[in-house]
C-alpha positions as a printed Julia matrix, in Angstrom:
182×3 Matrix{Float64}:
   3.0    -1.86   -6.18
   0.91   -4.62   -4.51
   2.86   -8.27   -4.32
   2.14  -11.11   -3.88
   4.54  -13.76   -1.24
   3.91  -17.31   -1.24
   5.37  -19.28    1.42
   5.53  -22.69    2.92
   8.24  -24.99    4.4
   7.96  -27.01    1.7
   9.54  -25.53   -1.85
   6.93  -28.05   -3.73
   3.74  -26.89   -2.24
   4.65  -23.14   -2.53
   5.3   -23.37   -6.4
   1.8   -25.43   -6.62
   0.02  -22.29   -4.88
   1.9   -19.92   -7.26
   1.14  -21.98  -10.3
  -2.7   -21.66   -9.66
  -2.41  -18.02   -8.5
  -0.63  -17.52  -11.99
  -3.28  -19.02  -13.67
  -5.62  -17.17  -12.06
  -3.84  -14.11  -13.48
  -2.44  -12.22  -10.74
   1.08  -11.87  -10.47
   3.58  -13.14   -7.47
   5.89  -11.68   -6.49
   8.05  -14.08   -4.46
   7.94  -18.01   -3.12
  10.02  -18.96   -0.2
  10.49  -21.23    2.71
  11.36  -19.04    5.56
  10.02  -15.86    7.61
  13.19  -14.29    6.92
  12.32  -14.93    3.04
   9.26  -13.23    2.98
  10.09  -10.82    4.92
  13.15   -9.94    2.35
  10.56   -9.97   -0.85
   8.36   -7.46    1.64
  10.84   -4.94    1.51
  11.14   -4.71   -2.01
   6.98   -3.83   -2.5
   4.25   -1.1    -1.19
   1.79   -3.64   -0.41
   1.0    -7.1    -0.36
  -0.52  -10.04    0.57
   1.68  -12.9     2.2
  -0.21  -16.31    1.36
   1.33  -18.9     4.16
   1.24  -22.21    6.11
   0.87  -22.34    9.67
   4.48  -23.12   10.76
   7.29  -22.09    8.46
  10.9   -23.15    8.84
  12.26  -20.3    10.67
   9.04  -19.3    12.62
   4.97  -19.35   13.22
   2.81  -17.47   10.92
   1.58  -15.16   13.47
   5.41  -14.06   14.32
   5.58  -13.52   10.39
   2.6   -11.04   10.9
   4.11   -9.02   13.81
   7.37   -8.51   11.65
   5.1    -7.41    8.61
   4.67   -3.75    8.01
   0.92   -2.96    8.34
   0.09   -2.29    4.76
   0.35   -6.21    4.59
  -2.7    -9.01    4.56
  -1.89  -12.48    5.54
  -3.59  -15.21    3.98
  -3.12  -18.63    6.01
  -4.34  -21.95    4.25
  -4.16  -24.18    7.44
  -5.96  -27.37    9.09
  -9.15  -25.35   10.54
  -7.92  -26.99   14.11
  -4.9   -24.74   13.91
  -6.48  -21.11   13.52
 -10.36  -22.12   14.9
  -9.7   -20.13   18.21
  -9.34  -16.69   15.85
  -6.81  -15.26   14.03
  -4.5   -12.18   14.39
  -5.58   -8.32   13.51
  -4.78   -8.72    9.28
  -5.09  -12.63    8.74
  -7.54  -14.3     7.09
  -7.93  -18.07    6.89
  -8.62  -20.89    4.34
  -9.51  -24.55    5.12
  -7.14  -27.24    4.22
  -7.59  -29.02    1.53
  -7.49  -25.93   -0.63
 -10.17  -25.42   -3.26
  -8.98  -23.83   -5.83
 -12.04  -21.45   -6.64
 -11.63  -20.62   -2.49
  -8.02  -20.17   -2.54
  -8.62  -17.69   -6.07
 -11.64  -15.52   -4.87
 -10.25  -15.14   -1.29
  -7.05  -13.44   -2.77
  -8.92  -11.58   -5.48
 -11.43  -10.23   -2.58
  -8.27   -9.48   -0.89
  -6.61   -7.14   -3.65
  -9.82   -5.51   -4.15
  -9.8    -4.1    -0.49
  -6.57   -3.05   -0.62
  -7.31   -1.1    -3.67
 -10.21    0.55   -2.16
  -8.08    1.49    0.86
  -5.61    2.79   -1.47
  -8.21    4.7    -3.7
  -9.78    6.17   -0.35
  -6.17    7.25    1.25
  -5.51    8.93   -2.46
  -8.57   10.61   -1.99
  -8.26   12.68    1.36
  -6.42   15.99    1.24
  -2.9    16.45    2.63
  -2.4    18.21    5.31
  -0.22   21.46    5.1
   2.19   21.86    8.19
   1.17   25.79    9.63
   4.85   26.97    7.95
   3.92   25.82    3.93
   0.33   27.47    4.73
   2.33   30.79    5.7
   4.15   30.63    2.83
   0.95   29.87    0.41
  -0.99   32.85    1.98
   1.99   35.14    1.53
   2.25   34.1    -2.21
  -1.26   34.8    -3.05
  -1.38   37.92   -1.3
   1.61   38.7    -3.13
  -0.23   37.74   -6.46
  -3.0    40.17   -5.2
  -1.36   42.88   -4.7
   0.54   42.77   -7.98
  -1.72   41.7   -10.44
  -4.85   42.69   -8.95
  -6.6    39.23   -8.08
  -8.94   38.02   -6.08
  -7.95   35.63   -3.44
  -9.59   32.62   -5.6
  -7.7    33.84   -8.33
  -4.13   33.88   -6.78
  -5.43   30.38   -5.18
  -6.31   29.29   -8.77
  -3.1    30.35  -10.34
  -0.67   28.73   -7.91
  -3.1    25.38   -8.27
  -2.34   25.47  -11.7
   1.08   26.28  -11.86
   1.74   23.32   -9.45
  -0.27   21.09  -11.76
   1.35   22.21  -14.42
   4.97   22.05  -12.6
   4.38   18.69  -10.83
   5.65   20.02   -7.73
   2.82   20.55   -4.54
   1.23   24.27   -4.32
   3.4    24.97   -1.61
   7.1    24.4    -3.73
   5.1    26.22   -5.89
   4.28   29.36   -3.4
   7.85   29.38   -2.74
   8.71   29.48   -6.44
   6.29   32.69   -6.75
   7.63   34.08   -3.81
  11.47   33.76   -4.9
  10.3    35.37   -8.18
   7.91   37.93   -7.86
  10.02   39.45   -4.09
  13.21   40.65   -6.09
């Protein structure tokens, strides 16, 4: 689940920049004061994007960042005299005063790259360790040898069956194997 943090030093201004982010229809997750805050509402999501001031109570934004697990985006809304020189790896930045249409595209653009991210990692094939491969060759050539299938058939059927199961091919391999040996 992707979350949203909001937080400043001051309680007022963080529940302003959730109010508009609410009605802007995305959903926060948390609004705070302190580092130790965010970091709290952090643990409790996949993903997120922490929208902050430049100094919080309990520490600098770019401390906040380091603490962060890396599947995190920082948004800081700052004077542009406080971030100018460049920002940390996973920060982008937003002139003070805050536009509203700024503040709600920035974060939108934001969620949209994490989803694409996500989409992509979703997308590449898992690695099998060489032991799970062992034991998915052994299955199908157990398959072949008993039923009389091809190697794309035995491949097919144990594809299937893990679909089917909701368990990964290799569970599944063992499953076969436990069944079919006795």
């Amino acid at each position: 689940m992707v979350g949203i943090i909001v937080v400043f030093p001051n309680k007022d201004n963080a529940a302003n920049i959730r109010n508009l982010l609410a009605r802007g229809g995305m959903t926060v997750t948390g609004v705070c004061t302190t580092g130790a805050q965010a970091m709290n509402y952090a643990d409790t999501v996949d993903e997120g994007i922490v929208v902050c001031g430049y100094k919080l109570k309990d520490m600098l934004y770019s401390e906040l960042r380091e603490y962060l697990p890396s599947n995190f985006e920082m948004l800081l809304i700052a004077s542009p005299d406080k971030w100018s020189s460049g920002l940390a790896d996973g920060v982008m930045g937003l002139n003070m005063p805050l536009k509203v249409y700024d503040l709600l595209n920035t974060v939108e653009m934001m969620l949209e790259s994490m989803n694409r991210r996500r989409r992509k990692r979703k997308q590449e094939p898992k690695e099998r360790n060489p032991k799970q491969q062992e034991v998915i060759r052994r299955a199908k050539e157990l398959l072949m040898d008993r039923n009389n299938m091809s190697e794309g058939e035995a491949h097919r059927y144990l594809q299937k069956n893990s679909m089917d199961s909701g368990t990964n091919m290799a569970e599944t391999a063992e499953m076969v194997l436990s069944i079919m040996a006795k």
